[in-house]
PQR file of N, CA, C, O and H, with PARSE charges and radii, in Angstrom:
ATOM      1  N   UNK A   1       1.102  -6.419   9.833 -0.4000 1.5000
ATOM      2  CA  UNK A   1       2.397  -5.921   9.434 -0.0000 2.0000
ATOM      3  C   UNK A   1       3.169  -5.449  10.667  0.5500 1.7000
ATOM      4  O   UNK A   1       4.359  -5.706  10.848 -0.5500 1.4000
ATOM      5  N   UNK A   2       2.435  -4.769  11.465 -0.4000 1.5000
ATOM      6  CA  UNK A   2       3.246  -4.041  12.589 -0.0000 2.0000
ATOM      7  C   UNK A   2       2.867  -4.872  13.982  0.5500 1.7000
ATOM      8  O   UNK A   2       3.564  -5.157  14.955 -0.5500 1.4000
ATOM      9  H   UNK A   2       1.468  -4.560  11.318  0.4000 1.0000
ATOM     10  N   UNK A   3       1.220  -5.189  13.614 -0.4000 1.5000
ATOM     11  CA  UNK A   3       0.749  -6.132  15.061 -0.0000 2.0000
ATOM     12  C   UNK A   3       0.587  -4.954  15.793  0.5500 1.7000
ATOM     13  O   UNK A   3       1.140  -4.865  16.889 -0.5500 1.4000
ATOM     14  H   UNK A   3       0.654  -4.957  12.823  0.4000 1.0000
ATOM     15  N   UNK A   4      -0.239  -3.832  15.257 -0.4000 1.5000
ATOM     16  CA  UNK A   4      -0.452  -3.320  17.097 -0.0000 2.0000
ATOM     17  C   UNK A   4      -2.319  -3.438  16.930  0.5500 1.7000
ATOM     18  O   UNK A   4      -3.105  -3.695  16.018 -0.5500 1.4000
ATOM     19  H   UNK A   4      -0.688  -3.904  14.367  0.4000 1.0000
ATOM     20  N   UNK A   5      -2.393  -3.142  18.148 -0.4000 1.5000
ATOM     21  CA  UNK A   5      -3.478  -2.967  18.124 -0.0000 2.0000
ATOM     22  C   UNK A   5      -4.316  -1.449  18.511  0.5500 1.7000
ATOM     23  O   UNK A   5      -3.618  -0.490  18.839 -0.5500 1.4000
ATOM     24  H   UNK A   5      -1.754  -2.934  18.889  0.4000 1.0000
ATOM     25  N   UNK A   6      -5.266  -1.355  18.474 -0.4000 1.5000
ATOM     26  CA  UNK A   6      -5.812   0.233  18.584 -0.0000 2.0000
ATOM     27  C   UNK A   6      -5.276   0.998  19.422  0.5500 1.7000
ATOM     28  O   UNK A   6      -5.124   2.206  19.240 -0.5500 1.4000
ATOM     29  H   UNK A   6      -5.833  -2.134  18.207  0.4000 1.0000
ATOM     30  N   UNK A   7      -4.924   0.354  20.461 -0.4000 1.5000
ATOM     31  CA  UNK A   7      -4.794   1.013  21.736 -0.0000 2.0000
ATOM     32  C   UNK A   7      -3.253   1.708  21.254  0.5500 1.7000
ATOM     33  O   UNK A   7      -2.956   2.890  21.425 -0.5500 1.4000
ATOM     34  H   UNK A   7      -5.048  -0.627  20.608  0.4000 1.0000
ATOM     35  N   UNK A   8      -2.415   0.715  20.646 -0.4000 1.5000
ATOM     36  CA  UNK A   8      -0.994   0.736  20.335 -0.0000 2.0000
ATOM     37  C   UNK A   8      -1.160   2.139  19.421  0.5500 1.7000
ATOM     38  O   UNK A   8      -0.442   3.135  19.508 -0.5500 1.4000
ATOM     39  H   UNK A   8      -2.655  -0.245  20.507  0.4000 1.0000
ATOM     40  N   UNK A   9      -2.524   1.905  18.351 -0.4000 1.5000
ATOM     41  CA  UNK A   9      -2.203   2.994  17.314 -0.0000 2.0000
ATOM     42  C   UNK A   9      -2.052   4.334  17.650  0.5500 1.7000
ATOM     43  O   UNK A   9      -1.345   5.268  17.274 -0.5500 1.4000
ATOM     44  H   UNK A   9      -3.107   1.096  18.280  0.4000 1.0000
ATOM     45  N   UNK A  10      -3.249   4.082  18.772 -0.4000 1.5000
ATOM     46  CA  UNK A  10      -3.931   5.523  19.225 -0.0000 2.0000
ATOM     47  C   UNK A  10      -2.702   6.558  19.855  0.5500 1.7000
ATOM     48  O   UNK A  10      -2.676   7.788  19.806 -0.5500 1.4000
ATOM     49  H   UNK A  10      -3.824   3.323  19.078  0.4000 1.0000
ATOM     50  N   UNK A  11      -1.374   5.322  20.655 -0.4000 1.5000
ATOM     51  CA  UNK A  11      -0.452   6.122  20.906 -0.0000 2.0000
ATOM     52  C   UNK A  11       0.529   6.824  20.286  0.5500 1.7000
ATOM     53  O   UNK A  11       1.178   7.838  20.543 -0.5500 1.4000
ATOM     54  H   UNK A  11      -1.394   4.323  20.695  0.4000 1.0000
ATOM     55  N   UNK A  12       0.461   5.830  19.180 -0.4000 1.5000
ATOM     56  CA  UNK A  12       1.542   6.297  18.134 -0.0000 2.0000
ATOM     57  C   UNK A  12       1.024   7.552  17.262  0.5500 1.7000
ATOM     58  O   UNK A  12       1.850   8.337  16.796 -0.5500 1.4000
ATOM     59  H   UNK A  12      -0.067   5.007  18.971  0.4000 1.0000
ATOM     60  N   UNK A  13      -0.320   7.721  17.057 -0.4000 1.5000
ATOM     61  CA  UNK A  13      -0.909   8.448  16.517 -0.0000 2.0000
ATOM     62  C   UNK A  13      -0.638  10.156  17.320  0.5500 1.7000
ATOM     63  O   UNK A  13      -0.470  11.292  16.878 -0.5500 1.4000
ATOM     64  H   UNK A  13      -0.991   7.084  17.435  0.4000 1.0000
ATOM     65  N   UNK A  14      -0.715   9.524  18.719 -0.4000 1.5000
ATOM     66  CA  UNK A  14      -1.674  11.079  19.314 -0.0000 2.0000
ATOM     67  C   UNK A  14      -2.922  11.325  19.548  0.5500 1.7000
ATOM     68  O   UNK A  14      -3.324  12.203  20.311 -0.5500 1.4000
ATOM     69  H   UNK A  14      -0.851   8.600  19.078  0.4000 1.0000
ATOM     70  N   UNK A  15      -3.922  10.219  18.612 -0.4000 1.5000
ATOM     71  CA  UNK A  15      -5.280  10.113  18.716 -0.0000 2.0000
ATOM     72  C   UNK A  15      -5.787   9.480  19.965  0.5500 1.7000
ATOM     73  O   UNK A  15      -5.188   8.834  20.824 -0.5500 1.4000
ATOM     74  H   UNK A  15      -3.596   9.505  17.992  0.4000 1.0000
ATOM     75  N   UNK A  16      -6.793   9.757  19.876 -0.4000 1.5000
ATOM     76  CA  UNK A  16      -7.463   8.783  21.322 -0.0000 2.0000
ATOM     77  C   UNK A  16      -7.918   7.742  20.885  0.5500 1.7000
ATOM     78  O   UNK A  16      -7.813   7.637  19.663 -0.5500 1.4000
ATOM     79  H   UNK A  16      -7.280  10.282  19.178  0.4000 1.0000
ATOM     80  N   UNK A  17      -8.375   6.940  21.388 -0.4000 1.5000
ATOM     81  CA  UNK A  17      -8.763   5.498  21.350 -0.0000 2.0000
ATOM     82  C   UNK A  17     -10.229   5.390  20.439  0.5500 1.7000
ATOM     83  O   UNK A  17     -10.457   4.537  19.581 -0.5500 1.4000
ATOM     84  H   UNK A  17      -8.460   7.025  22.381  0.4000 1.0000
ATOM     85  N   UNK A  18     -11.122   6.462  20.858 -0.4000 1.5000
ATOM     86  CA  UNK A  18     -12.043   6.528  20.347 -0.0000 2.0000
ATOM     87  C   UNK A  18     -12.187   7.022  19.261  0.5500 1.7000
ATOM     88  O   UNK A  18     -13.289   6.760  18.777 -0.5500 1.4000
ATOM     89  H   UNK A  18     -10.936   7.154  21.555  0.4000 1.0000
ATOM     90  N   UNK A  19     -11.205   7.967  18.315 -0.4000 1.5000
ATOM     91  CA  UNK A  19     -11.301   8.332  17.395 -0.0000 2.0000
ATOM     92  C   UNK A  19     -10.455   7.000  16.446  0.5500 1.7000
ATOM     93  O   UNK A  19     -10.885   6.902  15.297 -0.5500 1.4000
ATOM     94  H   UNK A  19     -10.310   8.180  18.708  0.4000 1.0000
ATOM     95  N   UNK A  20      -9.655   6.294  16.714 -0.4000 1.5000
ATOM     96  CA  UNK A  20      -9.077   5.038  16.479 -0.0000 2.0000
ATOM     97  C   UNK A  20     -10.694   3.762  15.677  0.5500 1.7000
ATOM     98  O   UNK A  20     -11.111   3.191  14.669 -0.5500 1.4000
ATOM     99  H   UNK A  20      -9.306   6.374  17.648  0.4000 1.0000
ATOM    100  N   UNK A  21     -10.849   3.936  16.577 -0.4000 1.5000
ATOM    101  CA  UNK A  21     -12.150   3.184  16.723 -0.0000 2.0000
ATOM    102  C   UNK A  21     -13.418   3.583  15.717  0.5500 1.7000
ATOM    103  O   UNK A  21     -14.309   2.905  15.205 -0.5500 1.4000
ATOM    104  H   UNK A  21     -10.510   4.400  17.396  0.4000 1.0000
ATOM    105  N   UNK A  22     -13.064   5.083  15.669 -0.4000 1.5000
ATOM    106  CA  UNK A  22     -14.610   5.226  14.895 -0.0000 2.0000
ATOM    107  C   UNK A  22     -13.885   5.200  13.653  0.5500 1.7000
ATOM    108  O   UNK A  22     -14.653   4.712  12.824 -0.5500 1.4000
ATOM    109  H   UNK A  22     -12.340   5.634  16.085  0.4000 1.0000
ATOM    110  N   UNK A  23     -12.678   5.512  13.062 -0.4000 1.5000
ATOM    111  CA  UNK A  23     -11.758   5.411  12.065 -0.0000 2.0000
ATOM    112  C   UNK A  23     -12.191   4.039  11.465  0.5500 1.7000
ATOM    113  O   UNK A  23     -12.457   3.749  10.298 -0.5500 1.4000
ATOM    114  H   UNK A  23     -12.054   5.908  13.735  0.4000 1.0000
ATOM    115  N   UNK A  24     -12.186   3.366  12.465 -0.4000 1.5000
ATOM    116  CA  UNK A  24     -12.277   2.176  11.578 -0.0000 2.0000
ATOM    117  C   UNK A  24     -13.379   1.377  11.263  0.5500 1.7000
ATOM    118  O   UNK A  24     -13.304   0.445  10.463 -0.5500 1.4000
ATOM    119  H   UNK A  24     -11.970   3.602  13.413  0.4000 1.0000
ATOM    120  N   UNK A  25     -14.815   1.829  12.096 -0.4000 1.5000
ATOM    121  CA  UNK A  25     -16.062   1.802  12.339 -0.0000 2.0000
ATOM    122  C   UNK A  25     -15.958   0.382  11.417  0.5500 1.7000
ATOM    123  O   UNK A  25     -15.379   0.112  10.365 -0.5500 1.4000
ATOM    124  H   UNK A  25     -14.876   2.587  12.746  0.4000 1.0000
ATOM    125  N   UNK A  26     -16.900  -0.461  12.442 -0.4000 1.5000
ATOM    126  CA  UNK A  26     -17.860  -1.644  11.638 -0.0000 2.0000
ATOM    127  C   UNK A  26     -17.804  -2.347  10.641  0.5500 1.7000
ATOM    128  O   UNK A  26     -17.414  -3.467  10.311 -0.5500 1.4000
ATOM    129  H   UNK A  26     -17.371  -0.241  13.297  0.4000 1.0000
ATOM    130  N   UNK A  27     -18.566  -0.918   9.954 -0.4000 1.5000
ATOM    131  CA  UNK A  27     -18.364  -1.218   8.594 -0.0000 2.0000
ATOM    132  C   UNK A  27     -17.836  -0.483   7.120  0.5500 1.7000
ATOM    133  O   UNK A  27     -18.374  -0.343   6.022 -0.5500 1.4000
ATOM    134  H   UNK A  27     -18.883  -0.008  10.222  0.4000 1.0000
ATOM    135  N   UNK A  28     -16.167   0.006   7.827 -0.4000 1.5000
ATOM    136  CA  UNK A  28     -15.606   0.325   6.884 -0.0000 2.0000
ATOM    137  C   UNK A  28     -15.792   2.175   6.651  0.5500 1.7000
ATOM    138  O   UNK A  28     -14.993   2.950   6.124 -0.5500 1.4000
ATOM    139  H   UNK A  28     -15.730  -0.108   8.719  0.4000 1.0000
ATOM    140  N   UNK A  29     -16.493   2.323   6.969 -0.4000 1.5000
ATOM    141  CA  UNK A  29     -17.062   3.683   7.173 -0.0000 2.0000
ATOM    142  C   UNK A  29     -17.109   4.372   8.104  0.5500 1.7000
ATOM    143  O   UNK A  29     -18.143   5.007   8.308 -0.5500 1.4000
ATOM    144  H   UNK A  29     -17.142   1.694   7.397  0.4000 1.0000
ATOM    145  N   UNK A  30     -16.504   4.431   8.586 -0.4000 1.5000
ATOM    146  CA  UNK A  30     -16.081   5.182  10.368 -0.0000 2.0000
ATOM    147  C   UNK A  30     -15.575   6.992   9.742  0.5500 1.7000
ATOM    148  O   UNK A  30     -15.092   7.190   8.627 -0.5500 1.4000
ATOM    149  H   UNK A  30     -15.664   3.915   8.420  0.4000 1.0000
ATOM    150  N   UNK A  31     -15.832   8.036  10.722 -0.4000 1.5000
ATOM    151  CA  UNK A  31     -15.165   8.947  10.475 -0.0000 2.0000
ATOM    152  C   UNK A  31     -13.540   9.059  10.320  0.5500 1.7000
ATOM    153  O   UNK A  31     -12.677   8.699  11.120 -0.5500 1.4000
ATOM    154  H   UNK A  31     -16.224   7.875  11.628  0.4000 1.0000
ATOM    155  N   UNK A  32     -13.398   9.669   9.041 -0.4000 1.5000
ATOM    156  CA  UNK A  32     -12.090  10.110   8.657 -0.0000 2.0000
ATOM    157  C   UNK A  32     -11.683  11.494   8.649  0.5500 1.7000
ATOM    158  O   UNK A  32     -11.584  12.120   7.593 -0.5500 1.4000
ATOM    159  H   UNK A  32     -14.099   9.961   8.391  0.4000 1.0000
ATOM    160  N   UNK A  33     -11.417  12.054   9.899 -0.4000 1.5000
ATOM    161  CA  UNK A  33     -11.085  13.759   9.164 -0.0000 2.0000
ATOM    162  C   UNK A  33      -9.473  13.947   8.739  0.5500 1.7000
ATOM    163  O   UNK A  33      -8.473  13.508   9.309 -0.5500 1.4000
ATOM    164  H   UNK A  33     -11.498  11.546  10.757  0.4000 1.0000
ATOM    165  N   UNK A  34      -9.579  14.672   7.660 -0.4000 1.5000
ATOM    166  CA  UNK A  34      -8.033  14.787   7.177 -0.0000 2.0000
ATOM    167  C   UNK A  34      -6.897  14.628   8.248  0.5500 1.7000
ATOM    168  O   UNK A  34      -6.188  13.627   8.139 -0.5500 1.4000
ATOM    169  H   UNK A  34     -10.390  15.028   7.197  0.4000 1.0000
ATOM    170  N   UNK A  35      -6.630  15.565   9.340 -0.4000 1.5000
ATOM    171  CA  UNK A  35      -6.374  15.506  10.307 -0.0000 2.0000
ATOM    172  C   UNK A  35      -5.909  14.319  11.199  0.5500 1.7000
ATOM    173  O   UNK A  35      -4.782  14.354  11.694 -0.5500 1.4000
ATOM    174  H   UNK A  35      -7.206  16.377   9.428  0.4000 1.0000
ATOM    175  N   UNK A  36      -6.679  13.351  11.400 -0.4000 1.5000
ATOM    176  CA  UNK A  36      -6.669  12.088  11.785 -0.0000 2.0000
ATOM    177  C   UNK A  36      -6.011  11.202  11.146  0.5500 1.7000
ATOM    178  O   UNK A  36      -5.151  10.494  11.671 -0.5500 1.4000
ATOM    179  H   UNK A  36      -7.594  13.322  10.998  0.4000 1.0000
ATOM    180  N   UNK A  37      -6.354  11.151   9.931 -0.4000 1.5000
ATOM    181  CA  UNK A  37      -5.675  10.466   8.640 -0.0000 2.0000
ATOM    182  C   UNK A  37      -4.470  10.584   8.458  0.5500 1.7000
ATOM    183  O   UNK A  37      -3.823   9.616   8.058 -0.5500 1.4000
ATOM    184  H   UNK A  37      -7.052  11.725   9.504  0.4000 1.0000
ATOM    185  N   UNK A  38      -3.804  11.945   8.738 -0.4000 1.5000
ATOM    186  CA  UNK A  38      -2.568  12.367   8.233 -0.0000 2.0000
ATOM    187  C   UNK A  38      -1.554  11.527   9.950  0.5500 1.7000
ATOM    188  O   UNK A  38      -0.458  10.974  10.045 -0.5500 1.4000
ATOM    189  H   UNK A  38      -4.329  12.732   9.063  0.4000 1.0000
ATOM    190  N   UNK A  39      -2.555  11.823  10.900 -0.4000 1.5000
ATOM    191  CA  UNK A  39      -1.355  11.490  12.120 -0.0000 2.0000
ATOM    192  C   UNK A  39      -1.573   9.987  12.116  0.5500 1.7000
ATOM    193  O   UNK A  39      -0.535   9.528  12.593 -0.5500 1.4000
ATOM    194  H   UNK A  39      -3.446  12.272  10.823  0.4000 1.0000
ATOM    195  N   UNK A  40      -2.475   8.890  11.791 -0.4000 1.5000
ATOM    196  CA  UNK A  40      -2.003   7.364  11.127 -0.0000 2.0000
ATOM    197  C   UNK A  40      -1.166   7.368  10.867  0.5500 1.7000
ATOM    198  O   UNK A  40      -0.266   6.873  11.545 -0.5500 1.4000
ATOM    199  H   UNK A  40      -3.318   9.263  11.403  0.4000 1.0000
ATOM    200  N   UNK A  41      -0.911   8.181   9.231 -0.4000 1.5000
ATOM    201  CA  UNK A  41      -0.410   7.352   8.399 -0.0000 2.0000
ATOM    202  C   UNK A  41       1.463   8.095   8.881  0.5500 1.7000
ATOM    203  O   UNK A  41       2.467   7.590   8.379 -0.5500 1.4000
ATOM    204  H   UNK A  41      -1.642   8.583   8.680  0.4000 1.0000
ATOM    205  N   UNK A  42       1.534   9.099   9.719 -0.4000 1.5000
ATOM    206  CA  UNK A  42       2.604   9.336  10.291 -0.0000 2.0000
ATOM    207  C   UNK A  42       3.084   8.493  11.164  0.5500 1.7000
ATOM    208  O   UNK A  42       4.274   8.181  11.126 -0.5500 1.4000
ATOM    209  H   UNK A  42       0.718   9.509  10.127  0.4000 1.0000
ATOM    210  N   UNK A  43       2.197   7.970  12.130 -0.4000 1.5000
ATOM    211  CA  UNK A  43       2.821   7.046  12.810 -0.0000 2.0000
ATOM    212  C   UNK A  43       3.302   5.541  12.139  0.5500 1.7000
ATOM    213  O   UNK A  43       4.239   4.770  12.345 -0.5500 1.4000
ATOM    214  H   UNK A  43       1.230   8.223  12.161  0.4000 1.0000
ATOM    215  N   UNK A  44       2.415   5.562  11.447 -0.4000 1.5000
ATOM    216  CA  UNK A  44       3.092   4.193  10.575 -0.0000 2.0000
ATOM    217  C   UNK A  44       4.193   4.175   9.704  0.5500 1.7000
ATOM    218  O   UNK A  44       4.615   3.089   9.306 -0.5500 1.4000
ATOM    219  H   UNK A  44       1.653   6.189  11.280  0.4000 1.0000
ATOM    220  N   UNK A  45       4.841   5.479   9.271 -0.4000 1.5000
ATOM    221  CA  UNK A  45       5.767   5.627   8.345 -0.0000 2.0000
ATOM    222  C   UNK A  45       6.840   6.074   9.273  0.5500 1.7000
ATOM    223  O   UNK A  45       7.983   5.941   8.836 -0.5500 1.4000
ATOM    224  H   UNK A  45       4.498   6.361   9.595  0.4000 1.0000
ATOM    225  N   UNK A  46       6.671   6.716  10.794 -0.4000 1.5000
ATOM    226  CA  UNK A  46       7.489   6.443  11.840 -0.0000 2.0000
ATOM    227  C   UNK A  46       7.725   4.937  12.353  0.5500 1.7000
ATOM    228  O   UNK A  46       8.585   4.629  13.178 -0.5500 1.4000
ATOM    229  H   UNK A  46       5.742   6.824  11.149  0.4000 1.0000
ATOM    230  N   UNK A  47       6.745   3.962  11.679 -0.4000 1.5000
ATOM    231  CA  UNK A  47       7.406   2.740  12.384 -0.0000 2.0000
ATOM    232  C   UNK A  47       7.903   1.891  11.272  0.5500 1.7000
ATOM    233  O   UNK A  47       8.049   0.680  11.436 -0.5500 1.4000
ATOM    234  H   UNK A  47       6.047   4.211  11.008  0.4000 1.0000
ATOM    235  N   UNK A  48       8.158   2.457  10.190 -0.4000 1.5000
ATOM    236  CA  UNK A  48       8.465   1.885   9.093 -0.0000 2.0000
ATOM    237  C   UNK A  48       7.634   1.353   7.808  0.5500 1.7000
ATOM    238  O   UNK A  48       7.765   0.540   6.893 -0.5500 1.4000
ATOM    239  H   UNK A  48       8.040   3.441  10.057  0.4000 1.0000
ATOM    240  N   UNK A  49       6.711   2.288   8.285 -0.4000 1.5000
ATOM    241  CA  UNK A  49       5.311   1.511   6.613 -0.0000 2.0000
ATOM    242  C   UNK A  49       5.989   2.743   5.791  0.5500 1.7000
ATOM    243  O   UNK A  49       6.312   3.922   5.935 -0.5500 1.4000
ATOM    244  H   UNK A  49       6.605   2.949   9.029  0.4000 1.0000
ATOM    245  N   UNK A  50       5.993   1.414   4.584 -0.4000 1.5000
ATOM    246  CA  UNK A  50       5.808   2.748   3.509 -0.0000 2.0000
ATOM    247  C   UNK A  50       4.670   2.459   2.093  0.5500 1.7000
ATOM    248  O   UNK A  50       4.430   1.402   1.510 -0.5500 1.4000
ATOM    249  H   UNK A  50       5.731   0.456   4.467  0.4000 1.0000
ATOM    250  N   UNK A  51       4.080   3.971   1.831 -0.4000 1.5000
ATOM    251  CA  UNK A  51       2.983   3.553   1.292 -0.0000 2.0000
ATOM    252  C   UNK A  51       3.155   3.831  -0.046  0.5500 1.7000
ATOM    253  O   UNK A  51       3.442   4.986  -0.361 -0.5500 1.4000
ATOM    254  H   UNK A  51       4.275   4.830   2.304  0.4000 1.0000
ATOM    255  N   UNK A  52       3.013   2.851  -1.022 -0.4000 1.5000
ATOM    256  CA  UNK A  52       3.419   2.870  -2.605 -0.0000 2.0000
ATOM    257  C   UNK A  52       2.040   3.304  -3.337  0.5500 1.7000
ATOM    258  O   UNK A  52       0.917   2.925  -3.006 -0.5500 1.4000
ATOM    259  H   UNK A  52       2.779   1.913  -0.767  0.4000 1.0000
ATOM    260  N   UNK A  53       2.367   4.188  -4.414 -0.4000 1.5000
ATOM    261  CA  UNK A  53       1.275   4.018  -5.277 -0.0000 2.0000
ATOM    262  C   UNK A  53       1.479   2.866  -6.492  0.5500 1.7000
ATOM    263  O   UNK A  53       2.447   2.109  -6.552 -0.5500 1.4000
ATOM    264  H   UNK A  53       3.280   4.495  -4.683  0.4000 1.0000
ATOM    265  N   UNK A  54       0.534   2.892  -7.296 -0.4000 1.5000
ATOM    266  CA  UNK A  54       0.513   2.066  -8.527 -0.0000 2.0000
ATOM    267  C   UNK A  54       2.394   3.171  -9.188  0.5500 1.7000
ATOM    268  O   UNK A  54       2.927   4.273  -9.057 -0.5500 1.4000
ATOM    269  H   UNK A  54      -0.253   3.507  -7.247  0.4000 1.0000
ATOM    270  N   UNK A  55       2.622   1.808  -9.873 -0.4000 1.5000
ATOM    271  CA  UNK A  55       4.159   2.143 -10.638 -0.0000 2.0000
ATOM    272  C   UNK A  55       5.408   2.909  -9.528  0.5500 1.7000
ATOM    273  O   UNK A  55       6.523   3.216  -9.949 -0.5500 1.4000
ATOM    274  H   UNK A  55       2.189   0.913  -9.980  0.4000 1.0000
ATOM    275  N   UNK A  56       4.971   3.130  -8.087 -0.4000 1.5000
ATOM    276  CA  UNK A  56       5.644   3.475  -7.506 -0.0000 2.0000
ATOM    277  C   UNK A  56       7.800   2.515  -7.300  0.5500 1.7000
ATOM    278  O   UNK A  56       8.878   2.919  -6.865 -0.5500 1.4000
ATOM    279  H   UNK A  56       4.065   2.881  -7.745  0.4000 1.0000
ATOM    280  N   UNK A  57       7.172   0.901  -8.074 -0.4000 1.5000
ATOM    281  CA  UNK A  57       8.164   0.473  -7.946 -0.0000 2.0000
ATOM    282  C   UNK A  57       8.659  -0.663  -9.314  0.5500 1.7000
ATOM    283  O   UNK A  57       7.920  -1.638  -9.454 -0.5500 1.4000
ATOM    284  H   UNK A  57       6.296   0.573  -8.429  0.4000 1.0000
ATOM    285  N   UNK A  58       9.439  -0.582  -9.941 -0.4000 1.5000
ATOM    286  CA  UNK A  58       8.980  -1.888 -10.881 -0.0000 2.0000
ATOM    287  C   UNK A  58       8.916  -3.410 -10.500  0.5500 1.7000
ATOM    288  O   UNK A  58       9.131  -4.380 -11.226 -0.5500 1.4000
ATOM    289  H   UNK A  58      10.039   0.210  -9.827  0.4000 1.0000
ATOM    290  N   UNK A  59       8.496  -3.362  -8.918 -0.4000 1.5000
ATOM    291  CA  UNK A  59       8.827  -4.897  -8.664 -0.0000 2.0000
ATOM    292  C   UNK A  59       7.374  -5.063  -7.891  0.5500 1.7000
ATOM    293  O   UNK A  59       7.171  -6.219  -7.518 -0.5500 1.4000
ATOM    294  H   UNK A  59       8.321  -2.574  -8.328  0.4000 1.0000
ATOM    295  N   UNK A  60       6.309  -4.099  -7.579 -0.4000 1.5000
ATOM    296  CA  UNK A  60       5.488  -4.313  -6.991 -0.0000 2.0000
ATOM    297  C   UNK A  60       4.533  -3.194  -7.445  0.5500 1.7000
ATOM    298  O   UNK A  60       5.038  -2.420  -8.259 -0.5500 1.4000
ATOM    299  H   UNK A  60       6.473  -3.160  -7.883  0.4000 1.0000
ATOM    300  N   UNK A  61       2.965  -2.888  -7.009 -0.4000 1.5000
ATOM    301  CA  UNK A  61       1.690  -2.356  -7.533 -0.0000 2.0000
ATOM    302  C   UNK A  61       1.569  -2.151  -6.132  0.5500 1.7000
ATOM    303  O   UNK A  61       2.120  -2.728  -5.195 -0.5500 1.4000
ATOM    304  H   UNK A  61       2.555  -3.516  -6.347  0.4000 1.0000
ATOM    305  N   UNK A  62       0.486  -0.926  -6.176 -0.4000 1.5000
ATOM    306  CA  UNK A  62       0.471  -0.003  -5.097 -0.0000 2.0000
ATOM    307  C   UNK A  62       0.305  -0.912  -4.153  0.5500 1.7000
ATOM    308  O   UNK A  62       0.121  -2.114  -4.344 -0.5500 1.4000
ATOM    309  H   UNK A  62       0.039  -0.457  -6.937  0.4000 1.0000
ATOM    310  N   UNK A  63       0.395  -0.101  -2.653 -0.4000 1.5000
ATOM    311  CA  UNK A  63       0.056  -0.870  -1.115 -0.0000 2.0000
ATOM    312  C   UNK A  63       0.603  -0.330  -0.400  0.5500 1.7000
ATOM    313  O   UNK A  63       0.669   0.899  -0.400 -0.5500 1.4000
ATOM    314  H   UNK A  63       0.545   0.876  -2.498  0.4000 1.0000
ATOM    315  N   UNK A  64       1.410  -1.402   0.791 -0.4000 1.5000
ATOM    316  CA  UNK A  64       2.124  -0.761   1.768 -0.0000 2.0000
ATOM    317  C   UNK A  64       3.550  -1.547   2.073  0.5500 1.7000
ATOM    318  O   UNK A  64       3.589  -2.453   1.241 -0.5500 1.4000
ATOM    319  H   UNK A  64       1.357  -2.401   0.791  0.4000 1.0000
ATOM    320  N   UNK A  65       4.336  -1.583   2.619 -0.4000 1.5000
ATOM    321  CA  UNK A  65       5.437  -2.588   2.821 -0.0000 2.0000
ATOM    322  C   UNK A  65       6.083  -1.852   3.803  0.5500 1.7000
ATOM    323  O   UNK A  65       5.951  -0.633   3.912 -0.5500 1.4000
ATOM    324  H   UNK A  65       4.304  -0.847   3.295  0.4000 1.0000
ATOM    325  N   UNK A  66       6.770  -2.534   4.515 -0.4000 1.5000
ATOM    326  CA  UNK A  66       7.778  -2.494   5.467 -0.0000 2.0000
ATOM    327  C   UNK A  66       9.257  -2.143   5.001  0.5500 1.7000
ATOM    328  O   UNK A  66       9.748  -2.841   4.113 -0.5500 1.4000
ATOM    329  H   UNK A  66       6.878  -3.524   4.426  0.4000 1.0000
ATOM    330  N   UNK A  67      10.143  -0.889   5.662 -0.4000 1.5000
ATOM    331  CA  UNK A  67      11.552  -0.539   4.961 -0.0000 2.0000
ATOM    332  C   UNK A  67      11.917  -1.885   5.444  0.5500 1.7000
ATOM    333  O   UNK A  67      11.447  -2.648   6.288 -0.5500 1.4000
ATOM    334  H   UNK A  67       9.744  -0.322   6.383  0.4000 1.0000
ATOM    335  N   UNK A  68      13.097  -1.928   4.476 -0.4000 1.5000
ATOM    336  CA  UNK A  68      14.301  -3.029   4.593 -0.0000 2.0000
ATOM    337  C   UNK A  68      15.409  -2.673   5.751  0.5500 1.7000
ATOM    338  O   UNK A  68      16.367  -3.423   5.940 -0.5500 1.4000
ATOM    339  H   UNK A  68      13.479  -1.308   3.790  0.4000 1.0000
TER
END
């Protein structure tokens, strides 16, 4: 959607590279502390994600999308 890659996130985040990384661990299971989670999903809604729940829209079911 955005094309960055970790390194990209980690800046947008504030996070370091390595917490980027274990976020996303292997297999799906990497550490998540609230904290971490919250400065993602900030940087992504600073670059334009926006994150829908279920019924959030009548034209689409939860996810993520890009503003217009």
């Amino acid at each position: 959607m955005l094309n960055w890659n970790q390194q990209e996130l980690a800046a947008a985040s504030g996070l370091s590279l390595s917490s980027i990384r274990r976020m996303e661990g292997p297999d799906g299971t990497g550490q998540r502390a609230a904290a971490n989670v919250e400065a993602v999903r900030l940087a992504l809604e600073g670059a334009g994600v926006i994150f829908q729940a279920a019924g959030a829209t009548p034209t689409g079911g939860p996810g993520v999308r890009l503003k217009e």
